[in-house]
C-alpha positions as CSV (number, residue, x, y, z in Angstrom):
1,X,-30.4,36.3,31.8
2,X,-31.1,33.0,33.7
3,X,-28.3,31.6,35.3
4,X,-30.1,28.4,35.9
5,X,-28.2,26.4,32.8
6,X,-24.9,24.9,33.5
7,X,-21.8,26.6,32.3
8,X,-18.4,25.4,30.7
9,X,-15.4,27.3,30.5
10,X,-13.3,25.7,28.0
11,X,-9.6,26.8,27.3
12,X,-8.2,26.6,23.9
13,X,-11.2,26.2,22.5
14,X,-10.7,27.6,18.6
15,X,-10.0,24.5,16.7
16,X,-9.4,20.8,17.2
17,X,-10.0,19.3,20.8
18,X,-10.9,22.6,22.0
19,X,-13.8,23.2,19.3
20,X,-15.2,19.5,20.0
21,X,-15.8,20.6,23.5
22,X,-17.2,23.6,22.6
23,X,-19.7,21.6,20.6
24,X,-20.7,19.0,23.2
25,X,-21.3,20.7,26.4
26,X,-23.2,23.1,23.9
27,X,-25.2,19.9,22.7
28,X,-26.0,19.0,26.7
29,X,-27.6,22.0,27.3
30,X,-24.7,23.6,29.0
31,X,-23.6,27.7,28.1
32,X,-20.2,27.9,27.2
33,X,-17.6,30.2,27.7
34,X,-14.9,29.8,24.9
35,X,-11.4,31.5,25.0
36,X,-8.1,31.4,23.0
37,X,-5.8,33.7,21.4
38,X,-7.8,33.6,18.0
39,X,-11.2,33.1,19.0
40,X,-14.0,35.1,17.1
41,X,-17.0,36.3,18.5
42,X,-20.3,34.2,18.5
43,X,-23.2,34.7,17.6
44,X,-24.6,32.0,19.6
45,X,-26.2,33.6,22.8
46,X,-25.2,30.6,24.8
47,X,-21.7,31.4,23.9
48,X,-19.7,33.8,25.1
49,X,-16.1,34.0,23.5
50,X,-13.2,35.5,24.8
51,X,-9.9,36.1,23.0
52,X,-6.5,36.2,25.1
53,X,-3.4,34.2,25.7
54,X,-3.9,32.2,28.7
55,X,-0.3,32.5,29.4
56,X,-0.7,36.3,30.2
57,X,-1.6,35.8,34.4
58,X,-4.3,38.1,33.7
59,X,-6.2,36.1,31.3
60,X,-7.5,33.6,33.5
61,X,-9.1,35.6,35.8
62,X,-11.0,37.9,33.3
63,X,-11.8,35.2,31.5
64,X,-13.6,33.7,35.1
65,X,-14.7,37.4,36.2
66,X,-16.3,38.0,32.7
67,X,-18.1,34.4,32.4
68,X,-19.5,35.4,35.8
69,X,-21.0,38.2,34.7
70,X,-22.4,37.5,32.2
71,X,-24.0,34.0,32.9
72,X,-23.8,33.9,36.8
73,X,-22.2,30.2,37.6
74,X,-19.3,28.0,36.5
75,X,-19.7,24.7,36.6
76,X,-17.2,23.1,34.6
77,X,-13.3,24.6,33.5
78,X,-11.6,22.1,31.1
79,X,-7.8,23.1,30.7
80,X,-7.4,21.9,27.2
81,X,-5.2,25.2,25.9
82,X,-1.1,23.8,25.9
83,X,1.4,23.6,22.9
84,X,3.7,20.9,22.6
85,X,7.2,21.5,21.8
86,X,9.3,17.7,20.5
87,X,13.2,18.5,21.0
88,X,16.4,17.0,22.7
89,X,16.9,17.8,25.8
90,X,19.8,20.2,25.1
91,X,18.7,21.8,22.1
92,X,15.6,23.2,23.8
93,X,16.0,27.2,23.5
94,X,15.1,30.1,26.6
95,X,12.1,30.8,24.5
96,X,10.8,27.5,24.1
97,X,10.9,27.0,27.8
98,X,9.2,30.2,28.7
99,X,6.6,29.5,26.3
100,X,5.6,26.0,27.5
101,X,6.1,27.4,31.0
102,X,3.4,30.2,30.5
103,X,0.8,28.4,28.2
104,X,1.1,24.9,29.9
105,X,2.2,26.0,33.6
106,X,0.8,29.3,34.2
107,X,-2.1,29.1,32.2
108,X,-3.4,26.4,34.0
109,X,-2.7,28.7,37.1
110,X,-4.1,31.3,36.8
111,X,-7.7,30.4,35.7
112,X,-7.9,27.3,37.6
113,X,-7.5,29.2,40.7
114,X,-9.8,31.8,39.7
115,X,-12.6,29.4,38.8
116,X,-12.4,27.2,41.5
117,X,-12.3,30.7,43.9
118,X,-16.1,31.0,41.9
119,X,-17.0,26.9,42.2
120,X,-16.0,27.3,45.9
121,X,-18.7,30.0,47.0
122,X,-20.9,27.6,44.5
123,X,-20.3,24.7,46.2
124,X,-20.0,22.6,43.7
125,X,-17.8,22.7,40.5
126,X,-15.5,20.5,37.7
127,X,-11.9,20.9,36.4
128,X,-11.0,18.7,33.9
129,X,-7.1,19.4,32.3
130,X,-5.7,17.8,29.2
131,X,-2.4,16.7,29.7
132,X,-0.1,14.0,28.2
133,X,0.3,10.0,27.9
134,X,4.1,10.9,27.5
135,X,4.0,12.1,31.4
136,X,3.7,8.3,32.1
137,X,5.0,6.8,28.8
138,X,8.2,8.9,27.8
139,X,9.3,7.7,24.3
140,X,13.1,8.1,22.7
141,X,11.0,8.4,19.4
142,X,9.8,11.7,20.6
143,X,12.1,13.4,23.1
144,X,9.6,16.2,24.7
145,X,11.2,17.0,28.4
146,X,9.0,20.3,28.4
147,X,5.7,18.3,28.0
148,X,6.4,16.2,30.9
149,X,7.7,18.9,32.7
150,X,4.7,20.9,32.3
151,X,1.9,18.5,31.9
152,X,3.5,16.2,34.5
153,X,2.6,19.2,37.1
154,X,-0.6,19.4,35.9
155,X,-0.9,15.6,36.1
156,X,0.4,16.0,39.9
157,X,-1.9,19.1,40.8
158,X,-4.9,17.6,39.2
159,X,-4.2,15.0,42.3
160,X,-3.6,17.8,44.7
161,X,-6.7,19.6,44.3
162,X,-8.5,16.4,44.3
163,X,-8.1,15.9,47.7
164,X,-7.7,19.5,48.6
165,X,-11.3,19.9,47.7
166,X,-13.1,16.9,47.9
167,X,-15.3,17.5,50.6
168,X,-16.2,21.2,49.3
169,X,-17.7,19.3,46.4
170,X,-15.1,20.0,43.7
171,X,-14.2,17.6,41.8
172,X,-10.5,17.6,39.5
173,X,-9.6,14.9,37.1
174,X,-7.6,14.9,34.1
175,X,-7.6,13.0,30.6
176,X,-4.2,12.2,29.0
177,X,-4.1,11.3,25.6
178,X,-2.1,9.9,23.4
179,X,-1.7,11.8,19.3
180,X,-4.5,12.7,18.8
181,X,-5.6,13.9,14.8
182,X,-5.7,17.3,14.9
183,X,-5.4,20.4,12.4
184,X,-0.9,20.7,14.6
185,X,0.0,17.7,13.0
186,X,0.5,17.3,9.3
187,X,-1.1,14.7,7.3
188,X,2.2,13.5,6.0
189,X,3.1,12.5,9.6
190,X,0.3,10.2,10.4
191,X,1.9,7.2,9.3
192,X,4.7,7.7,11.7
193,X,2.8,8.7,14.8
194,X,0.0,5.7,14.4
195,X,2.8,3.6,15.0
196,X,3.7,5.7,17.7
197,X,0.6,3.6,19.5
198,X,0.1,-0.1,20.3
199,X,-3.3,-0.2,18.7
200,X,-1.6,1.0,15.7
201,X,-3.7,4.7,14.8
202,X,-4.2,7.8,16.1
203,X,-7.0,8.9,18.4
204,X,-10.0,11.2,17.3
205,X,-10.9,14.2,19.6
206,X,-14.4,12.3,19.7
207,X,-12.2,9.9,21.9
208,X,-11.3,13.1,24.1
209,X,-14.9,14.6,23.8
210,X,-15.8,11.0,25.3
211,X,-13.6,10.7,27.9
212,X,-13.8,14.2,29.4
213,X,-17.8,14.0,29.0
214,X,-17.6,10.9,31.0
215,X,-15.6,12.9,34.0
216,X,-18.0,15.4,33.6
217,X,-21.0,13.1,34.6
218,X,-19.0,10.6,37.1
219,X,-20.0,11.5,40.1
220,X,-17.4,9.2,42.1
221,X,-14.9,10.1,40.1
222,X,-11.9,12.6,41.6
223,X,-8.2,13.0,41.4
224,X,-8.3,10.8,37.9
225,X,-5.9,11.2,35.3
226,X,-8.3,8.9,32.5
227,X,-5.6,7.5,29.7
228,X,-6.9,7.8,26.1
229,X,-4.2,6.8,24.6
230,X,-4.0,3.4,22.3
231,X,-2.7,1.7,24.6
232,X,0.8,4.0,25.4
233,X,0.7,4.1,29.1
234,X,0.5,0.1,29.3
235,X,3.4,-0.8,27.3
236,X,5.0,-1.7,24.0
């Protein structure tokens, strides 16, 4: 198989944001490499799908080893796999932390090293992470110390690696969004979280699509953390 087409490698990519991205980079030409805990196989020959919990260390890197063998190059890894879990502070259980740890934390990790390990001998190469406009914007409305805990990192390594690699032509930016309308929150609570935003309504993940296609094709563009968030990070 050619390995002159671009390839994605897209985290979390079953449903929702995830299954947008999919669907775009697909649209631009690009092969995909699509993983999550529930993905099914495709039938697509420009996708290759590959099921796993990206908290397990080892997912990452097969995940990176297998898109390499079977399409030759990475171009682009978007981090967009992460739960969310809304508590106070001290009601937050041992479970709950190791699970935001491992998915948010580790995930991230783990595959981001391994790709940019492949982008490196490339010499070129993307990471894109989805992260959180409550890093920058914490709300009593939704107490959440684990998301800014473990997207906050991201937020800060996404700067790291920036400059870490910017003259071995890697670029890493982020996109933090605000709620976006997705199949994890109930329609009954839309009323609630619109308000939640200065512009009044949630976002659509065509607004994340967007913004991460954007970072995709801005070349000048490094060490970004793009908000897409209604307004959030500015103020209420």
């Amino acid at each position: 198989m050619s390995n002159a087409q671009k390839v994605a490698v897209i985290t979390g990519a079953s449903q929702g944001i995830g299954a947008a991205l999919v669907g775009a980079y697909l649209d631009r030409g690009y092969r995909v490499v699509a993983t999550s805990r529930s993905i099914q196989p495709s039938s697509n020959p420009d996708v290759l799908a590959i099921a796993g919990d990206i908290g397990d260390p080892a997912t990452g890197p097969r995940v990176i080893a297998e898109a390499l063998a079977r399409f030759g190059r990475i171009d682009t890894l978007v981090n967009n796999a992460g739960i969310f879990t809304a508590s106070p502070f001290t009601a937050f259980t041992a479970e709950q932390y190791d699970a935001n740890i491992s998915t948010n934390l580790a995930g991230f990790f783990h595959i981001t090293q391994a790709a940019v390990e492949a982008m490196e001998k490339q010499g070129r190469g993307h990471v894109v992470s989805i992260t959180t406009s409550l890093v920058d914007h914490a709300n009593s409305n939704v107490p959440s110390v684990l998301a800014s805990l473990t997207k906050g990192g991201i937020n800060a390594a996404t700067r790291s690696l920036a400059i870490e690699y910017a003259k071995r032509g890697i670029r890493v930016n982020a996109v933090s969004p605000g709620i976006i309308k997705t199949p994890m929150h109930a329609e009954e609570t839309h009323e609630f979280l619109s308000a939640l935003h200065p512009v009044g309504h949630m976002g659509d993940t065509s607004d994340i699509v967007d913004a991460v296609l954007y970072l995709e094709n801005a070349q000048f563009v490094t060490g970004e953390i793009l908000h897409v968030d209604g307004g959030q990070s500015a103020g209420h």
